[in-house]
N, CA, C and O atoms as CSV, one atom per row, in Angstrom:
chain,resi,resn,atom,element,x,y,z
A,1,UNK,N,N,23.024,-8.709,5.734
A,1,UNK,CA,C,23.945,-7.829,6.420
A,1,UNK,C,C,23.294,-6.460,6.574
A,1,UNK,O,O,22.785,-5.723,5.730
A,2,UNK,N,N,23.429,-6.346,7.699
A,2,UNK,CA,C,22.555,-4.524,8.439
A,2,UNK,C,C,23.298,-3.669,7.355
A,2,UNK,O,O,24.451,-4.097,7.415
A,3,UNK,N,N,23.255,-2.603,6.311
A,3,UNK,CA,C,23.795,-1.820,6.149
A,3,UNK,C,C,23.772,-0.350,6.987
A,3,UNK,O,O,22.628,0.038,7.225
A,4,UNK,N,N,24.807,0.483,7.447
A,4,UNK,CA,C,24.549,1.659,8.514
A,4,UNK,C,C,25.818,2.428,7.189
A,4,UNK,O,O,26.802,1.953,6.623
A,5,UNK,N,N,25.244,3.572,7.146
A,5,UNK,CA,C,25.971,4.706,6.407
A,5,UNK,C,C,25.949,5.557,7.296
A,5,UNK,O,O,24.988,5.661,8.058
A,6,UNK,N,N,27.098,6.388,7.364
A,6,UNK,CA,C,27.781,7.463,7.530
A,6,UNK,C,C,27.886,8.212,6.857
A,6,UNK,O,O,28.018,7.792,5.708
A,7,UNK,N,N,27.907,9.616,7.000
A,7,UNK,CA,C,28.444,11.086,6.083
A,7,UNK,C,C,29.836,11.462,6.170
A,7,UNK,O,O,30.145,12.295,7.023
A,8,UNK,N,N,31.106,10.763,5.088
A,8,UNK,CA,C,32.088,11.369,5.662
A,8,UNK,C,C,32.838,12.534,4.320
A,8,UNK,O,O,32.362,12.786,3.214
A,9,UNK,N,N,33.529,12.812,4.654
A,9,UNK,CA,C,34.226,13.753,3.709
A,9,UNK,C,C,35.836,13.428,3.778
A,9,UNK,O,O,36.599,13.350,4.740
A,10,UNK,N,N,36.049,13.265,2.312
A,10,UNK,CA,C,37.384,12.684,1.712
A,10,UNK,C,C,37.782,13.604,0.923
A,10,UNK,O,O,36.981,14.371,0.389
A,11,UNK,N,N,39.311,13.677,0.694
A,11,UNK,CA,C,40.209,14.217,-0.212
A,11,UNK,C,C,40.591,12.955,-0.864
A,11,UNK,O,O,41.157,11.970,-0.389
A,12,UNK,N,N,40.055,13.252,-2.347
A,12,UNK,CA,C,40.068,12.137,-3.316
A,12,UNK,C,C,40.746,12.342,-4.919
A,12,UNK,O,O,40.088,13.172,-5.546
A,13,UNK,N,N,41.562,11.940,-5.475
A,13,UNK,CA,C,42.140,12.012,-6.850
A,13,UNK,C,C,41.321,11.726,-7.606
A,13,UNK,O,O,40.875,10.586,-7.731
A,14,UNK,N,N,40.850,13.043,-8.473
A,14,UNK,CA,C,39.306,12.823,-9.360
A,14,UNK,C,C,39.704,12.039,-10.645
A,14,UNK,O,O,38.807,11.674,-11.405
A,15,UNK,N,N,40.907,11.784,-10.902
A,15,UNK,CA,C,41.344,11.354,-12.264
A,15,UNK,C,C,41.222,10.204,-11.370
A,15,UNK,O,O,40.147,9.879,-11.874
A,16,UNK,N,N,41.427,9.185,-10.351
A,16,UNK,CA,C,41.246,7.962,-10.383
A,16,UNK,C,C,39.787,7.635,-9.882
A,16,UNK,O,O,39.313,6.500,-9.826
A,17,UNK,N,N,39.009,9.057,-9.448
A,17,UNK,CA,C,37.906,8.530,-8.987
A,17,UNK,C,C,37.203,8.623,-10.785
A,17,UNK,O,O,36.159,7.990,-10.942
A,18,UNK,N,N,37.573,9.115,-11.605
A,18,UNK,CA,C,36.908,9.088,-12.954
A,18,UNK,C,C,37.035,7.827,-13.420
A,18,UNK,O,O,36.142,7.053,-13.762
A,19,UNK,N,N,38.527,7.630,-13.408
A,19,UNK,CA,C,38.958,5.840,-14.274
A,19,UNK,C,C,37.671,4.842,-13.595
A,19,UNK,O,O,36.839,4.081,-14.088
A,20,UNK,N,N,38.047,5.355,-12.019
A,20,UNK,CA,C,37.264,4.043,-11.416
A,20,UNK,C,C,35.693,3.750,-11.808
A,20,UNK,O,O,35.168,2.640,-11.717
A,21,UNK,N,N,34.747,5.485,-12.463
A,21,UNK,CA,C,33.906,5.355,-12.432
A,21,UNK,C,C,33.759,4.876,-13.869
A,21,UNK,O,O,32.596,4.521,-14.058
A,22,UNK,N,N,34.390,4.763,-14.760
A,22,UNK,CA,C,34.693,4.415,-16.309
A,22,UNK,C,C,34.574,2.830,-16.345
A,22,UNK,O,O,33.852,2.159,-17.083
A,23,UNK,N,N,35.441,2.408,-15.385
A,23,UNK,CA,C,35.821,1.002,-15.403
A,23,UNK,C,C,34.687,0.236,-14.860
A,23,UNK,O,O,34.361,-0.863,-15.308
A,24,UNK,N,N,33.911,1.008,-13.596
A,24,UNK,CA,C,32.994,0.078,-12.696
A,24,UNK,C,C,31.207,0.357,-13.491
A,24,UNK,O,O,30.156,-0.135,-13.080
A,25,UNK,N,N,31.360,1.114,-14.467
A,25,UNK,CA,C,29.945,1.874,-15.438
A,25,UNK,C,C,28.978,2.467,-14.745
A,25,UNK,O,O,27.797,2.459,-15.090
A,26,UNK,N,N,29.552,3.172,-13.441
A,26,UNK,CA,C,28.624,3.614,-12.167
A,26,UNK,C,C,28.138,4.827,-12.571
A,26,UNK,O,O,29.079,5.444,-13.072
A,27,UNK,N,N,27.124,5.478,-12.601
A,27,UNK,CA,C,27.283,6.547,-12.414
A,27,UNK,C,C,27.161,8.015,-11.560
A,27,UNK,O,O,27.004,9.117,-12.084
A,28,UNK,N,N,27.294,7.690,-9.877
A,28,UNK,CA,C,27.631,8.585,-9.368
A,28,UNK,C,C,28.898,8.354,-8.619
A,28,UNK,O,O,29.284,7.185,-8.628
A,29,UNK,N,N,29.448,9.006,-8.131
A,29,UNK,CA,C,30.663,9.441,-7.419
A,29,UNK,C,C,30.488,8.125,-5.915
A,29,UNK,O,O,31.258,7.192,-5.689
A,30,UNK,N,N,29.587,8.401,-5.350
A,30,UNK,CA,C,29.132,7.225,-3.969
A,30,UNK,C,C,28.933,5.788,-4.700
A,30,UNK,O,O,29.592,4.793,-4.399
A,31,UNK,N,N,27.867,5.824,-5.768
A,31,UNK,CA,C,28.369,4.632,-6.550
A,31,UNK,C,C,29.543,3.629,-6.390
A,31,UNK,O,O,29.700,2.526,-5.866
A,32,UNK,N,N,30.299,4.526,-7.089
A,32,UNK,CA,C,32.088,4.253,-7.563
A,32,UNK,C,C,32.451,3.419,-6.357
A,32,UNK,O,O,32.552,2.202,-6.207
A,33,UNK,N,N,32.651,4.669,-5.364
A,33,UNK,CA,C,33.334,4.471,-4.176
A,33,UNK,C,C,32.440,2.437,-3.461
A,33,UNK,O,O,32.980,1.336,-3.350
A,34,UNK,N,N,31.082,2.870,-3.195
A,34,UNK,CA,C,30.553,1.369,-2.551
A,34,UNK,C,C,30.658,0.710,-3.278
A,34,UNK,O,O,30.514,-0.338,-2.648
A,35,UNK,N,N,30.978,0.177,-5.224
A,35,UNK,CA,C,31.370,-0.380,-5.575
A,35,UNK,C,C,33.044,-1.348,-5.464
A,35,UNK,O,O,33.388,-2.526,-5.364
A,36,UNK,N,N,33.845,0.292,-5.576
A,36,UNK,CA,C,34.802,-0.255,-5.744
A,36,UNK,C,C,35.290,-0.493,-4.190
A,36,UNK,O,O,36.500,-0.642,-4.356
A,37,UNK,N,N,35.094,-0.593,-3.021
A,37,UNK,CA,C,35.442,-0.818,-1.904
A,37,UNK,C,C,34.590,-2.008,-1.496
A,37,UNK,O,O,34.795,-2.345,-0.329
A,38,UNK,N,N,33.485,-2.899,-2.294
A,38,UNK,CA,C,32.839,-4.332,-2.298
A,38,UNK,C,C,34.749,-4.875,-3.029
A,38,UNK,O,O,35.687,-5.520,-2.562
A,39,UNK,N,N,34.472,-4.125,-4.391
A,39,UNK,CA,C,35.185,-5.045,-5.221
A,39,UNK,C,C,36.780,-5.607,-4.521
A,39,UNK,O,O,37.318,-6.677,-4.807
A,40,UNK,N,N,37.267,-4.670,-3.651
A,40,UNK,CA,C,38.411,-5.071,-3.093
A,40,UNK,C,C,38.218,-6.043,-1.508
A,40,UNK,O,O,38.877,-6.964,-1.025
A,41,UNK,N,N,37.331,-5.506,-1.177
A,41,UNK,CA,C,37.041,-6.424,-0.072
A,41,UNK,C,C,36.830,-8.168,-1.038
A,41,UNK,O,O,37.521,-9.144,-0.745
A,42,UNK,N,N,36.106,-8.182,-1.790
A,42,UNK,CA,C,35.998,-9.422,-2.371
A,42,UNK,C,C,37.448,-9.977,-2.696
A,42,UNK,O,O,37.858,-11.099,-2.398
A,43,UNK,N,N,38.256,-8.830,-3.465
A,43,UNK,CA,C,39.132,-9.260,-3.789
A,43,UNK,C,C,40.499,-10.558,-2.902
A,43,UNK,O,O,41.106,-11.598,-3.162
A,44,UNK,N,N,40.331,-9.490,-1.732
A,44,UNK,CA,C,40.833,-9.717,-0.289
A,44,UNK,C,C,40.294,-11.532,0.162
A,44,UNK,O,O,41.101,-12.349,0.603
A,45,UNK,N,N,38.954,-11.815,-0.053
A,45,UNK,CA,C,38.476,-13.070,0.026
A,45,UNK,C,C,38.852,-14.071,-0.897
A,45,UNK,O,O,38.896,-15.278,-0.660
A,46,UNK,N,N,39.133,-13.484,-2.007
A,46,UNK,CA,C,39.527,-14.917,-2.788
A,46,UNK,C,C,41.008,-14.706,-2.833
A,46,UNK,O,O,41.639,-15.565,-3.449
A,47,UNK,N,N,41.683,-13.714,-2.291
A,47,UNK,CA,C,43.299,-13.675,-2.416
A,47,UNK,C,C,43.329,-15.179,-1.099
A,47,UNK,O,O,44.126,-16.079,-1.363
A,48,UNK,N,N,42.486,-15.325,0.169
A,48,UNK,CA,C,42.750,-15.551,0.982
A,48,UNK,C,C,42.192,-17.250,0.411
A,48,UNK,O,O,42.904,-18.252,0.479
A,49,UNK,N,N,40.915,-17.218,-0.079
A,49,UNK,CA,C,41.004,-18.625,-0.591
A,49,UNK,C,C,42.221,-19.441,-1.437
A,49,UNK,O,O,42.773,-20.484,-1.088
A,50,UNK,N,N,42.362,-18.986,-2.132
A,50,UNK,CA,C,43.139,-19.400,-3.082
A,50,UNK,C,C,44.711,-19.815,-2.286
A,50,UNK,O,O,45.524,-20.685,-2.596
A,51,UNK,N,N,44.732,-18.936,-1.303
A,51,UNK,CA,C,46.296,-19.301,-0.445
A,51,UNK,C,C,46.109,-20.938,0.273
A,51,UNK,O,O,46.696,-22.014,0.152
A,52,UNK,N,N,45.109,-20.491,0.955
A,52,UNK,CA,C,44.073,-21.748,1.302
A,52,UNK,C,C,44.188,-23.047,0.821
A,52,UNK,O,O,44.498,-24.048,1.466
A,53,UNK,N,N,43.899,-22.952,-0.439
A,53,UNK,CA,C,43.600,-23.940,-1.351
A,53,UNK,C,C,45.501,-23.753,-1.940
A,53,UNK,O,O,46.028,-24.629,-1.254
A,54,UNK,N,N,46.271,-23.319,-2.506
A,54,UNK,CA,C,47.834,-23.835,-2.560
A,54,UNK,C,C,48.190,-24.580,-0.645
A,54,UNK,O,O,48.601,-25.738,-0.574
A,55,UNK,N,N,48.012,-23.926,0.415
A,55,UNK,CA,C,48.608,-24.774,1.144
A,55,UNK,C,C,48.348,-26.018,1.195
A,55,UNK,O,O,49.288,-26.803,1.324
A,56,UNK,N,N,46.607,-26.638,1.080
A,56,UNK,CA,C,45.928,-27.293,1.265
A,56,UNK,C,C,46.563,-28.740,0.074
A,56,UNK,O,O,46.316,-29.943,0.000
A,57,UNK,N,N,47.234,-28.023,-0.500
A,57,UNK,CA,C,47.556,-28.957,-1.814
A,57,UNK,C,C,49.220,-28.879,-2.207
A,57,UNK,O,O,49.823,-29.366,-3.163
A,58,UNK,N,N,49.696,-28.063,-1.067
A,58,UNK,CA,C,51.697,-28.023,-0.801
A,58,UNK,C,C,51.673,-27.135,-1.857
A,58,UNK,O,O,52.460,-26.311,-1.390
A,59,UNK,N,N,51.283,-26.578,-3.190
A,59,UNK,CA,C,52.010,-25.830,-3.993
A,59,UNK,C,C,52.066,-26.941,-5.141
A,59,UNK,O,O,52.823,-26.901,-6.112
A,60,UNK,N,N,50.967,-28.114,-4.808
A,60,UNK,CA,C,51.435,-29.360,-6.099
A,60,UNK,C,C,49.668,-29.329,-6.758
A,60,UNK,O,O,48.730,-30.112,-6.609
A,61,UNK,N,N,49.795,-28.210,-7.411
A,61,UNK,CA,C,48.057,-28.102,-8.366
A,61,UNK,C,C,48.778,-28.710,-9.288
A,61,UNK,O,O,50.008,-28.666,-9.260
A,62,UNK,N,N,47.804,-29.630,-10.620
A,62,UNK,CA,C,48.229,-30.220,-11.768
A,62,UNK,C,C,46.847,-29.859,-12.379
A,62,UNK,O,O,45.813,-29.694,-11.732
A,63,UNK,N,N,46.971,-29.777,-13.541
A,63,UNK,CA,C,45.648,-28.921,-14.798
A,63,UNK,C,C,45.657,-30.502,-15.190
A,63,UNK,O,O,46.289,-31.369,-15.792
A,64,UNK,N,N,44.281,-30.198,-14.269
A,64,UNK,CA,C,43.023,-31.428,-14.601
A,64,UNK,C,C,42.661,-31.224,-15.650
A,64,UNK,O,O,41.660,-31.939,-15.689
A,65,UNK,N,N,42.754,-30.600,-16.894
A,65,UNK,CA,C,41.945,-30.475,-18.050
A,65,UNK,C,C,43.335,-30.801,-19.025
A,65,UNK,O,O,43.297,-30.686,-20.250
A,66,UNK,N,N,44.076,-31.057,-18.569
A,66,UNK,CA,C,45.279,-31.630,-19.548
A,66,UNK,C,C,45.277,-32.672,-20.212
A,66,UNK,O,O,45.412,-33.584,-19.396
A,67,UNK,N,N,45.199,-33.108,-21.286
A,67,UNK,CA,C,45.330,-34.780,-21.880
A,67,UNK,C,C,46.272,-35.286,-21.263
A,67,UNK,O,O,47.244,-34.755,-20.725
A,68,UNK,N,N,45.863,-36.704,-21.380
A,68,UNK,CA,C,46.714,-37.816,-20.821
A,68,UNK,C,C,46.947,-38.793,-21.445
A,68,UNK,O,O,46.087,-39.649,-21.656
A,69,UNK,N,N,47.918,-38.853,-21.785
A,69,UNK,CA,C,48.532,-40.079,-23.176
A,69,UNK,C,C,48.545,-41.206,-22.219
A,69,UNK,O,O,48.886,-42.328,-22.592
């Protein structure tokens, strides 16, 4: 994937841009941010698999790792 960056300027909440940089072990500020904006885009992909995979199966999953008397 081509990466193309831009210079932009944001008004940002430093107490969540701190948590975020705490939580993601980044350590600069641009870091944070291209981290945590992968991490939700990913997030976004497996929210969408997973819907996927319940329609694909009606809402009837059964835990294959269950004993069976």
């Amino acid at each position: 994937m081509k990466q193309s960056f831009l210079r932009k300027n944001y008004r940002l909440d430093v107490a969540k841009l701190r948590r975020a940089q705490k939580c993601l072990r980044t350590k600069t500020e641009t870091e944070t941010i291209h981290r945590a904006l992968d991490l939700a885009a990913d997030e976004a992909e497996l929210a969408k698999a997973l819907k996927e995979l319940l329609d694909k199966g009606r809402g009837h999953i059964a835990d294959a790792s269950a004993s069976q008397s």
